[in-house]
N, C-alpha and C positions, 0 to 999 in steps of 0.2 A: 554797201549802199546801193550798190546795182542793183543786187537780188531784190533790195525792199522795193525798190520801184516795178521789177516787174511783177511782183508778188502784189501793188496796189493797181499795176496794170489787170492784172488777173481779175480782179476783185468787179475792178469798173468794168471790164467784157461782162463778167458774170450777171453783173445787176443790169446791163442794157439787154443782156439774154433775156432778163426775166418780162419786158414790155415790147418782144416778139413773139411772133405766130408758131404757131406748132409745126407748121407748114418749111419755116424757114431753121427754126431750131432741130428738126429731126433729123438734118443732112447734116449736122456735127456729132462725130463718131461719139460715142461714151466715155470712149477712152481719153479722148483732149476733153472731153466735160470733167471727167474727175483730173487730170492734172491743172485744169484751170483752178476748180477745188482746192487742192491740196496748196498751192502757189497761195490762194487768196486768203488760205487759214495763215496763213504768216502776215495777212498786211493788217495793220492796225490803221489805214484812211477810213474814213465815212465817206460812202461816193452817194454820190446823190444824183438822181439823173432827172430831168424836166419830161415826163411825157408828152408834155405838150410842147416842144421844139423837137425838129427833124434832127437826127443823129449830129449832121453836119454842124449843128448851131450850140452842138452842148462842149464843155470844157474839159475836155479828156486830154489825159497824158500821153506824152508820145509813146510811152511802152504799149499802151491802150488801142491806139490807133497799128502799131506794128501789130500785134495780136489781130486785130479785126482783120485788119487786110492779109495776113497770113490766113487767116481761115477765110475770106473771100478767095482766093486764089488758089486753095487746098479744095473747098467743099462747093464753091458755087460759079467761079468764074468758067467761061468756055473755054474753047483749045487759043481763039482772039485774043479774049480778053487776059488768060495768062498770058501770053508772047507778047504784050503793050504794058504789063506789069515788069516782065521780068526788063524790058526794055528801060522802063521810067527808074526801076532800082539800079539798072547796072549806072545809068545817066547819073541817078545821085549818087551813088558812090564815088563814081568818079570827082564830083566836085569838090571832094576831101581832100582830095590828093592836090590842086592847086593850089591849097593855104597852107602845106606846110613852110 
């Protein structure tokens, strides 16, 4: 069950790739392009994305948004803006650990 969701996580990055600029899609290696591929041949969702709402406003699965933000943080963020990332995940992780 995992795999299939990130397999339709894959799916959804792919299709929000497709209504960006060249500009910003040519700083993702080839090589996460084709394993995003190969993930998204296995999901059977229909993802639909709104071109006309800002990313923030559209309905994407959390595997979808982990995806983006791993490739924010991999291919666009600064040396800042990674160190306030890895900051905010270490934070939420932790919040795990108080419900058990």
């Amino acid at each position: 069950m995992e795999e299939e969701k990130i397999c339709d996580g894959a799916k959804e990055v792919l299709t929000i790739l497709e209504y960006m600029s060249p500009d910003i899609t040519n700083k993702i290696p080839e090589n996460f392009i084709i394993k995003l591929k190969k993930l998204s041949a296995n999901s059977g969702e229909l993802v639909q994305i709104n071109p006309d709402k800002d990313l923030v406003e559209q309905e994407l699965s959390e595997e979808a948004k982990d995806i983006l933000a791993l490739m924010y943080y991999s291919y666009f963020a600064n040396e800042e803006e990674q160190k306030d990332l890895q900051k905010n995940w270490q934070e939420n992780d932790g919040l795990g650990d108080n419900n058990d």
